[in-house]
VONU-956423 format. One record per residue: residue in three letters; x, z negated, y of N, C-alpha, C in turn. Coordinates in steps of 0.05 Angstrom, whole numbers, padded with zeros to 5 digits, always signed. Atoms other than C-alpha are relative to their C-alpha. Layout:
// VONU-956423
ALAXZYXZYXZY/...
This chain:
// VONU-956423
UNK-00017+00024-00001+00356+00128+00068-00018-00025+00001/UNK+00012+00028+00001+00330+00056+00050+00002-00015+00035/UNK+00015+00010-00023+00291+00034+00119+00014-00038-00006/UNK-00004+00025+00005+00320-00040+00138+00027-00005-00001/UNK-00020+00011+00009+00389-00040+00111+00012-00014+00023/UNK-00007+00010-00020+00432-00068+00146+00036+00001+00001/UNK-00017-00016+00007+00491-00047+00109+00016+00025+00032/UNK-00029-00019-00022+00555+00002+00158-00016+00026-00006/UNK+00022-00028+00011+00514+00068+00154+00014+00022-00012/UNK-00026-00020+00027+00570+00108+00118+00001-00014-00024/UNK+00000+00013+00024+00563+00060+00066-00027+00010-00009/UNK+00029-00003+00001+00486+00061+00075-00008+00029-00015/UNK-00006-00028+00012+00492+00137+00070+00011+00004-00027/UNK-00013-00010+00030+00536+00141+00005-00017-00005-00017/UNK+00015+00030+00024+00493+00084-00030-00030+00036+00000/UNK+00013-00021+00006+00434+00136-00018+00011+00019-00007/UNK-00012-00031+00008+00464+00205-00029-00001-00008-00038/UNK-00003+00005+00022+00484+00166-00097-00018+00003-00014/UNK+00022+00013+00018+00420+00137-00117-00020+00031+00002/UNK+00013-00021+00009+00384+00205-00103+00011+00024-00007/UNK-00020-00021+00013+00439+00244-00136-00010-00003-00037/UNK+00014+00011+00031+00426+00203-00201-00034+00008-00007/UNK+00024-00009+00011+00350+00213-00195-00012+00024-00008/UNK-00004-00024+00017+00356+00283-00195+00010+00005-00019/UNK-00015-00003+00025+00395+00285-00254-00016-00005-00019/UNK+00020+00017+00017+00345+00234-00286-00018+00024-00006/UNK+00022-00011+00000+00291+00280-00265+00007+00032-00026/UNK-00010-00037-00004+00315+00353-00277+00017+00004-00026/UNK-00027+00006+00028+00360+00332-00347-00029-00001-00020/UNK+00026+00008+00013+00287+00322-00383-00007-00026+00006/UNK+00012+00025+00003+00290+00250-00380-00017-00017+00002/UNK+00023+00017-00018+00239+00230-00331-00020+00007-00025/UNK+00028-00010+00015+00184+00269-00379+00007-00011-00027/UNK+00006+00010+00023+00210+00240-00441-00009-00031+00003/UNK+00006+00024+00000+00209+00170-00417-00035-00008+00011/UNK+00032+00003-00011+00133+00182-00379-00011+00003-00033/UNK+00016-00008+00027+00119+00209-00459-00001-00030-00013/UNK-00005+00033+00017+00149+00139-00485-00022-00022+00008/UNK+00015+00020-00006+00107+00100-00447-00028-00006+00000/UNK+00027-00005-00002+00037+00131-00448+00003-00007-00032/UNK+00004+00012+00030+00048+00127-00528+00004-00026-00004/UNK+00009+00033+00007+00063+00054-00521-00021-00010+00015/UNK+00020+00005-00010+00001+00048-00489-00003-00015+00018/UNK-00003-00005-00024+00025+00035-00422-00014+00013+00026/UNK+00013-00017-00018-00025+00047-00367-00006-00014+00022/UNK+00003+00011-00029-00023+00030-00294-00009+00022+00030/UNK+00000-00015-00019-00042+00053-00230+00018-00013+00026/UNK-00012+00018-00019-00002+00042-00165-00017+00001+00029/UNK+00010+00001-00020-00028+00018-00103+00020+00000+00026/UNK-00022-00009-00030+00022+00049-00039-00014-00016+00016/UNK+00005+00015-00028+00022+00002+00021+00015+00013+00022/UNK-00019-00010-00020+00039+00039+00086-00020-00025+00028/UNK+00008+00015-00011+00030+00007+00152+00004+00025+00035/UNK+00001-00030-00036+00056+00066+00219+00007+00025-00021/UNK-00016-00026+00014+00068+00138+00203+00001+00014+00028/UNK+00009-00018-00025+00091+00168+00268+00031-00003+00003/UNK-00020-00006-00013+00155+00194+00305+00008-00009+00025/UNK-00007+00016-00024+00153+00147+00367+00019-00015-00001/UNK-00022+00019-00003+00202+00100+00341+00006+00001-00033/UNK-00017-00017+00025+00250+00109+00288-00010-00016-00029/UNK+00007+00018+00032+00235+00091+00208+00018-00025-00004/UNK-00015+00026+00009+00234+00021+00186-00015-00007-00017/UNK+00019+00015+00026+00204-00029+00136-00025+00007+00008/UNK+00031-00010-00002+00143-00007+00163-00017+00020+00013/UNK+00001-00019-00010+00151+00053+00188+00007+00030-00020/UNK-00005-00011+00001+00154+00121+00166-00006+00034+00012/UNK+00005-00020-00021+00159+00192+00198-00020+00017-00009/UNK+00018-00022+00004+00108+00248+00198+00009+00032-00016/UNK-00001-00016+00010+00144+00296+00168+00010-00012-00035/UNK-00005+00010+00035+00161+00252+00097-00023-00005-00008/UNK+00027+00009+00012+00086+00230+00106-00009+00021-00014/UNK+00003-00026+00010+00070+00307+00092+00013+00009-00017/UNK-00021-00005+00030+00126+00311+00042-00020-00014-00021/UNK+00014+00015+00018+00090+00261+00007-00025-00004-00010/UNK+00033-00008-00001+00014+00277+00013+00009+00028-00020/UNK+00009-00026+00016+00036+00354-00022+00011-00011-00024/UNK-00001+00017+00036+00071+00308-00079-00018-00011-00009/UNK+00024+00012+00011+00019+00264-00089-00028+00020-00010/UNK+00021-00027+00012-00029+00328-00093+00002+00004-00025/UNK-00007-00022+00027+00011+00365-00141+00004-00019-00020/UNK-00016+00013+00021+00041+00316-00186-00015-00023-00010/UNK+00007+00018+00007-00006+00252-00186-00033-00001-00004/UNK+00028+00007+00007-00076+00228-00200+00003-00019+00024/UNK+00013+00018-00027-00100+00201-00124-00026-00009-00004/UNK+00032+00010+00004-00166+00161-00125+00001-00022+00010/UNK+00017+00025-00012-00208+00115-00089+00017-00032-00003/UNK-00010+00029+00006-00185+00037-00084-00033-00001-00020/UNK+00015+00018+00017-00261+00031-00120-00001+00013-00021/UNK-00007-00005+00031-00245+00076-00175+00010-00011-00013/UNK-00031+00016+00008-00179+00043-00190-00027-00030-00011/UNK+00011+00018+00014-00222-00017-00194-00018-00003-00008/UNK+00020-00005+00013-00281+00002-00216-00001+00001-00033/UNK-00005-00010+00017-00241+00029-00279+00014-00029-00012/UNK-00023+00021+00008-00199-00034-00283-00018-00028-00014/UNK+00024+00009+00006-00266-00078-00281-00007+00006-00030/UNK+00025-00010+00023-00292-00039-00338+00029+00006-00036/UNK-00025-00001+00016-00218-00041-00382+00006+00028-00003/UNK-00006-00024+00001-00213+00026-00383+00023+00012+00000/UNK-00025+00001-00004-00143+00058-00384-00002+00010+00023/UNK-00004-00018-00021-00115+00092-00322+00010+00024-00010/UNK-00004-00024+00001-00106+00172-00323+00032-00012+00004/UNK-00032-00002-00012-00022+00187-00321-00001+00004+00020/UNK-00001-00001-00014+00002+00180-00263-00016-00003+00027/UNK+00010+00009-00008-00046+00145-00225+00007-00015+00030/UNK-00013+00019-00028-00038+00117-00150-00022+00011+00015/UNK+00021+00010-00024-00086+00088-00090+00025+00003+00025/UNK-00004-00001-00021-00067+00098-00021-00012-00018+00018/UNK+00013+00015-00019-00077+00041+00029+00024-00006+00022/UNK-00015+00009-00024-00057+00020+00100-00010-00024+00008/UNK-00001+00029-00017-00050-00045+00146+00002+00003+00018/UNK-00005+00003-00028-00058-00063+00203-00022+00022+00011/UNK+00025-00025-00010-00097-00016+00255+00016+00013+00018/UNK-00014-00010-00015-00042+00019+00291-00016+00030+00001/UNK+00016-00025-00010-00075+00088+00320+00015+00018-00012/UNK-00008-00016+00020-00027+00126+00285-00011+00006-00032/UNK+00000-00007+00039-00057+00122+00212-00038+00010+00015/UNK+00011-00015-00009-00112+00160+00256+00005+00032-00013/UNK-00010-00041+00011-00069+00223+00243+00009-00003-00024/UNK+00001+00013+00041-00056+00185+00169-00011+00015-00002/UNK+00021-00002+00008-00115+00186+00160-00020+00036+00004/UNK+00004-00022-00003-00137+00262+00183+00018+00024-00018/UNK-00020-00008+00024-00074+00285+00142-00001-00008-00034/UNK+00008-00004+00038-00096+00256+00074-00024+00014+00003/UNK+00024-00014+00003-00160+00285+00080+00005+00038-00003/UNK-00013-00020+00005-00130+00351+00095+00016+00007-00025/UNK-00013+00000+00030-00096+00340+00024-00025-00011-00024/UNK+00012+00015+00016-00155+00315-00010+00000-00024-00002/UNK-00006+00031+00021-00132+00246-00016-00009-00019+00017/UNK+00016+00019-00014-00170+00186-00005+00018-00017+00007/UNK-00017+00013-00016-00148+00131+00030-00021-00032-00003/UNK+00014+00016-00018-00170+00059+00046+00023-00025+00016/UNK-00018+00012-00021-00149+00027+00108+00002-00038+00004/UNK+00007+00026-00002-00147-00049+00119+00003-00010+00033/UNK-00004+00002-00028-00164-00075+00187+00000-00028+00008/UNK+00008+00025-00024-00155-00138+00234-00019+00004+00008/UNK+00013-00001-00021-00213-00137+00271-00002-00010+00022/UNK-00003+00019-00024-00201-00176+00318+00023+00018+00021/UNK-00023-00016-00017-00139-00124+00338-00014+00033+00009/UNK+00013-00023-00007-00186-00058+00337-00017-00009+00029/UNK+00011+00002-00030-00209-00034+00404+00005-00019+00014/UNK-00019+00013-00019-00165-00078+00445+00032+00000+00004/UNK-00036-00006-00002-00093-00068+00473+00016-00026-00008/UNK-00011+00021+00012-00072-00132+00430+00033+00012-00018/UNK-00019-00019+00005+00003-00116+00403+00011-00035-00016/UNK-00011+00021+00034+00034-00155+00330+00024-00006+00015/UNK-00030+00013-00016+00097-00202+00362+00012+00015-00016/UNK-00014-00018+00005+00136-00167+00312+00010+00025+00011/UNK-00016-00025-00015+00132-00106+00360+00003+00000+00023/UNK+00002+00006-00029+00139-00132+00422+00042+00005+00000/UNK-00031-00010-00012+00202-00101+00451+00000+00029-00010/UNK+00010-00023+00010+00176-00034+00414-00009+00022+00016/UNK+00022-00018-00018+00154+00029+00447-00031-00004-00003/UNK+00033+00012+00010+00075+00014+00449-00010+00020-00013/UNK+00020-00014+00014+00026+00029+00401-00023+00003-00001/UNK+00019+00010-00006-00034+00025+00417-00016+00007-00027/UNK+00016-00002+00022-00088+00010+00362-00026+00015+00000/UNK+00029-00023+00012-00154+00046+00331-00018-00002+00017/UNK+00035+00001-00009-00226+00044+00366-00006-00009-00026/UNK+00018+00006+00028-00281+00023+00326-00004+00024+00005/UNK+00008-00032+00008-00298+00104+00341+00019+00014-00014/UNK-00017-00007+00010-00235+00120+00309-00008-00007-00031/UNK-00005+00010+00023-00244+00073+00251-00033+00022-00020/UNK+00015-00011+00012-00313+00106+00240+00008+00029-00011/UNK-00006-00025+00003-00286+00175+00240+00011+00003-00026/UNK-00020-00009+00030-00237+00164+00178-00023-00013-00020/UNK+00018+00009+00019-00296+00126+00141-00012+00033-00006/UNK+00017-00025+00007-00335+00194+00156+00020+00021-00018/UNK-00020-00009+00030-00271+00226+00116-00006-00001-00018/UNK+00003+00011+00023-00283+00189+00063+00011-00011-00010/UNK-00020+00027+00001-00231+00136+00071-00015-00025-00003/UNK+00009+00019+00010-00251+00070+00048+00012-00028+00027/UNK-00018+00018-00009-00237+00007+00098-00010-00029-00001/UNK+00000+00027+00008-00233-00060+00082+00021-00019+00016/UNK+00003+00011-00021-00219-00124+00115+00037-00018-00004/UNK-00025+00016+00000-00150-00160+00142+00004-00018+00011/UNK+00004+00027-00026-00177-00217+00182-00003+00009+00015/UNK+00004-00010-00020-00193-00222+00239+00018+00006+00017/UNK-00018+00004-00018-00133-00244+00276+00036+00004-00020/UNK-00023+00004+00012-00083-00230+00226+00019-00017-00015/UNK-00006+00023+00007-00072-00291+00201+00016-00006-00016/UNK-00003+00007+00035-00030-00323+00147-00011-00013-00010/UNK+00016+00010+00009-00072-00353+00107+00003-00023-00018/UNK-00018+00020+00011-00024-00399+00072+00009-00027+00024/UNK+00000+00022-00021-00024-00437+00143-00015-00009+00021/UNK+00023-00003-00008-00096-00436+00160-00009-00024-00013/UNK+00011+00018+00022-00136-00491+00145-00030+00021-00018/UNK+00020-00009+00012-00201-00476+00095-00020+00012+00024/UNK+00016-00008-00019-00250-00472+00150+00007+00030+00024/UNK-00018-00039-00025-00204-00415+00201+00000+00013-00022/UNK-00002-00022+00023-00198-00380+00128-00025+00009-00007/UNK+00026-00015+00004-00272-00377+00115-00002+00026+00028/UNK+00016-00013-00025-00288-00358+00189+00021+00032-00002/UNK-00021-00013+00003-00229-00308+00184-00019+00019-00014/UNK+00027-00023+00030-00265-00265+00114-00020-00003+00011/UNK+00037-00004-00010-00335-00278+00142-00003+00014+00021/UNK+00005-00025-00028-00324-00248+00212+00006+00025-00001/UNK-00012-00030+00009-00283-00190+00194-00011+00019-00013/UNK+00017-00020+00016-00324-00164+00139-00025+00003+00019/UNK+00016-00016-00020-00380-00170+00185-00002+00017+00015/UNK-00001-00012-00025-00355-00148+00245+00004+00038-00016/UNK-00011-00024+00011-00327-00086+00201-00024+00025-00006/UNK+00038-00022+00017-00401-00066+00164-00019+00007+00025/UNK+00019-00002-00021-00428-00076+00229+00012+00027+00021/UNK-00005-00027-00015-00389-00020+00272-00001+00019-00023/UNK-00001-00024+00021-00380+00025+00204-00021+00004-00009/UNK+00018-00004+00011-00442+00011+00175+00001+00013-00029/UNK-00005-00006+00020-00417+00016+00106+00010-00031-00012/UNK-00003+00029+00010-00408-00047+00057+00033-00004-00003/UNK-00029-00004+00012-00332-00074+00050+00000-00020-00022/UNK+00006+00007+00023-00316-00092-00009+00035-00009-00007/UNK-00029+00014+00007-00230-00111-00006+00001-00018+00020/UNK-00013+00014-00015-00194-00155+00020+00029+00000-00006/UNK-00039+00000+00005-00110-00154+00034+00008-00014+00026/UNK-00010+00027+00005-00077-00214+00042+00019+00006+00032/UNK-00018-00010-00019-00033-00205+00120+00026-00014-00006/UNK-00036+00019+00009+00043-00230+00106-00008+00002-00026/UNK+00019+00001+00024+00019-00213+00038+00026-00001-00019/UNK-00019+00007+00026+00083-00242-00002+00001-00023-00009/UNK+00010+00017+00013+00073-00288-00056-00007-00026+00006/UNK+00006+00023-00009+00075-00352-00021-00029+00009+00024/UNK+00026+00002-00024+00018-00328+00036-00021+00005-00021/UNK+00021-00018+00010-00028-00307-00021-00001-00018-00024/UNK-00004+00017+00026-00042-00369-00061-00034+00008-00011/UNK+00028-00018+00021-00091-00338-00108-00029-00021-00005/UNK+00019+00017+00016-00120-00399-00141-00020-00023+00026/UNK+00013+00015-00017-00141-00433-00071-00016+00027+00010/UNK+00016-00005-00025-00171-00378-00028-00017+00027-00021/UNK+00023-00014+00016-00198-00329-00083-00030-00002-00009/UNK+00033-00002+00005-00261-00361-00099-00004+00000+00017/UNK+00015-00007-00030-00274-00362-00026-00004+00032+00006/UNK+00006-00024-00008-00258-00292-00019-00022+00020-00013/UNK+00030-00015+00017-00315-00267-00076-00024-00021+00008/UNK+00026+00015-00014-00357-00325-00049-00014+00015+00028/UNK+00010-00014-00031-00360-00282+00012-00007+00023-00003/UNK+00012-00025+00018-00377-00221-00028+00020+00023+00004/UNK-00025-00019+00009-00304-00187-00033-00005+00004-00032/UNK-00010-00004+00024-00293-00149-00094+00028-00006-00017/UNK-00031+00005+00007-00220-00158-00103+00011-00001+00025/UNK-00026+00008-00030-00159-00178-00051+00025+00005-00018/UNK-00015-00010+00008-00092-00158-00051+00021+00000+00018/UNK-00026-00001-00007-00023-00169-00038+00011+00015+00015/UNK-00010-00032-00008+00029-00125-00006+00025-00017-00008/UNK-00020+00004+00019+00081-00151-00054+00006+00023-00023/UNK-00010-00014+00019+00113-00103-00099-00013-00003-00030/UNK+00008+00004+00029+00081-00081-00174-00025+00014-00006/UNK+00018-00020+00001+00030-00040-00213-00021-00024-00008/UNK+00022+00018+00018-00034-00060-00245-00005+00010-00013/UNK+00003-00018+00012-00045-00046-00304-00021-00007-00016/UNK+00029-00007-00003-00105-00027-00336-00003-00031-00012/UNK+00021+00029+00007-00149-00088-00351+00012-00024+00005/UNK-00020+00019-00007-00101-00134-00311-00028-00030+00016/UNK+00017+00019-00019-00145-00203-00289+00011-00015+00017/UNK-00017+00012-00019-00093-00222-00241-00018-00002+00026/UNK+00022+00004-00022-00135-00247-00181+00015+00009+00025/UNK-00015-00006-00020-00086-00222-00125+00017+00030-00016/UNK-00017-00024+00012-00069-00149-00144+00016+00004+00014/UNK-00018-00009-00015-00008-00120-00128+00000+00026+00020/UNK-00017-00024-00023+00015-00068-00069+00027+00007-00008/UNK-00028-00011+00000+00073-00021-00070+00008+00004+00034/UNK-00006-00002-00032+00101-00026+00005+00021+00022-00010/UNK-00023-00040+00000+00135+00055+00013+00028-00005+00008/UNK-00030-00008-00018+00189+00052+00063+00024-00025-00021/UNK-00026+00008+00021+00241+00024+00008+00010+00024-00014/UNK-00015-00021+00013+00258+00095-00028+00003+00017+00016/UNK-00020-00026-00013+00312+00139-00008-00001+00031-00011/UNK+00015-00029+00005+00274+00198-00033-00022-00005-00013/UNK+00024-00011+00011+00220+00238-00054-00003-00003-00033/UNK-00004+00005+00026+00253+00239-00123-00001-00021-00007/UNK-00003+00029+00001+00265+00169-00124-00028-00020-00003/UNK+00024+00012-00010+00196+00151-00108-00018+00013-00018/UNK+00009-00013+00013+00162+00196-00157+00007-00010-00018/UNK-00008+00002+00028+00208+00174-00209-00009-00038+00000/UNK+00007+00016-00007+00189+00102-00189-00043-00007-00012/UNK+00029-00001+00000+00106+00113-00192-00010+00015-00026/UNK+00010-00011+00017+00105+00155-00255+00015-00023-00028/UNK+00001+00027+00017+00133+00087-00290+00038+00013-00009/UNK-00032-00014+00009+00203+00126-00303+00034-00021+00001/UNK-00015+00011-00007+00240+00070-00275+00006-00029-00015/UNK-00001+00029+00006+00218+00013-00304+00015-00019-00025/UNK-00009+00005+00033+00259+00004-00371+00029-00006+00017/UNK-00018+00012-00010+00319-00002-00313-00007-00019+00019/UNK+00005+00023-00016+00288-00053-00272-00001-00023-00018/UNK-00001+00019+00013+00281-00096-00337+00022-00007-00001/UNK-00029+00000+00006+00349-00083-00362+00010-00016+00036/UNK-00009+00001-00027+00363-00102-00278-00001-00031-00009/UNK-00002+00031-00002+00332-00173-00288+00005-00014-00024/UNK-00010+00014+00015+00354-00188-00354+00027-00005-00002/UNK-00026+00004-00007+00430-00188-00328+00002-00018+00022/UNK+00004+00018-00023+00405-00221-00271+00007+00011+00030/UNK-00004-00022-00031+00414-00164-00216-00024+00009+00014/UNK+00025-00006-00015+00342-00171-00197-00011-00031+00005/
């Protein structure tokens, strides 16, 4: 069920049941595989980048939440069915124009909630890489996001934690220090902001970071054309949204996109979503003007 609504929950309920009634149909009718065929021959090639932010069973799914047993639903999909890889493959390949493999998708988190601890031990257990994005300024201290205040507590990572999922072979890269928006920072709090964080980051991990993602990361916090040359002036490779959308191969958009999860009301839904299956009705959506 779509996390958020706000919708009478018998409604809420139908509206799902519907929409993943139809995707099975989509799926399981051939369709999904003729339309993935349609699009790789029009030379269509993206990868997606998933934005999660809690995965745990302390407090119920929401926009930024989801439970431990869909996270594991979705780690043995992503196995079987997708091409998982590195955030520096993805851009490594993207750098270099290269296409993306079918079915292509990055795995990243926000924030430093202690839960993407057991994330993070659970993709690895699946093979799949990961990279995390951290506040620093919120690791190893009982500091708590106003948004969850009135929340059961969460308490956030260690820097011995954060090392642990690096030793995985999770990737982590930087989210400010303090969380900032950065759209209401002056220049100077925005340098100090990227310069401390990536420090402070290389300095407990002892590994180079090399992202940056944007906190409040929808289109107005993430003005590209002001804070981007700062952010490769400071020796980021790329930064990145947590706004909805793929990238697709050899895209020079200076603010890549994020896919934030907790919006699909299934597994099917969400698959049929990431293998590009969808997207010929999201056009048709905003050329009627229902998007």
């Amino acid at each position: 069920m779509k996390r958020g609504t706000v919708c009478p929950p018998r409604f809420t309920y139908m509206k799902s049941l519907v929409r993943s009634t139809l995707c099975a149909l989509y799926k399981y009718s051939g369709a999904m595989s003729l339309r993935e065929k349609i699009e790789r021959l029009g030379g269509h090639s993206f990868v997606v980048v998933l934005l999660f932010h809690r995965v745990t069973d302390e407090i119920p799914e929401d926009a930024l939440t989801v439970g431990t047993r869909f996270f594991r639903k979705l780690c043995l999909m992503l196995r079987n069915r997708f091409r998982v890889m590195s955030l520096a493959e993805a851009m490594d390949m993207n750098r270099q124009g290269q296409p993306f493999p079918a079915r292509s998708v990055v795995i990243t988190f926000d924030d430093c909630y202690h839960n993407n601890l057991w994330a993070a031990r659970t993709l690895a257990e699946y093979g799949l890489p990961a990279c995390f994005f951290m506040p620093s300024g919120y690791v190893d201290t009982e500091r708590v996001f106003p948004w969850d205040a009135g929340l059961r507590s969460m308490p956030n990572l260690s820097w011995a934690d954060v090392r642990e999922m690096a030793a995985l072979g999770h990737e982590i890269g930087s989210h400010t220090v303090n969380h900032v928006d950065m759209a209401k920072v002056s220049d100077d709090e925005a340098r100090r902001e990227l310069a401390e964080s990536k420090r402070t980051i290389e300095e407990h991990v002892g590994q180079p970071v090399r992202w940056f993602a944007f906190p409040f990361g929808g289109k107005a916090n993430c003005a590209d054309e002001h804070f981007c040359p700062m952010i490769h002036e400071l020796g980021y490779d790329a930064c990145f949204s947590g706004h909805g959308g793929f990238i697709h191969a050899g895209s020079q958009e200076q603010v890549l996109p994020r896919q934030p999860i907790p919006t699909f009301d299934s597994l099917i839904h969400l698959e049929l979503f990431l293998n590009g299956s969808l997207g010929w009705i999201q056009s048709l959506k905003r050329k009627v003007g229902l998007v």
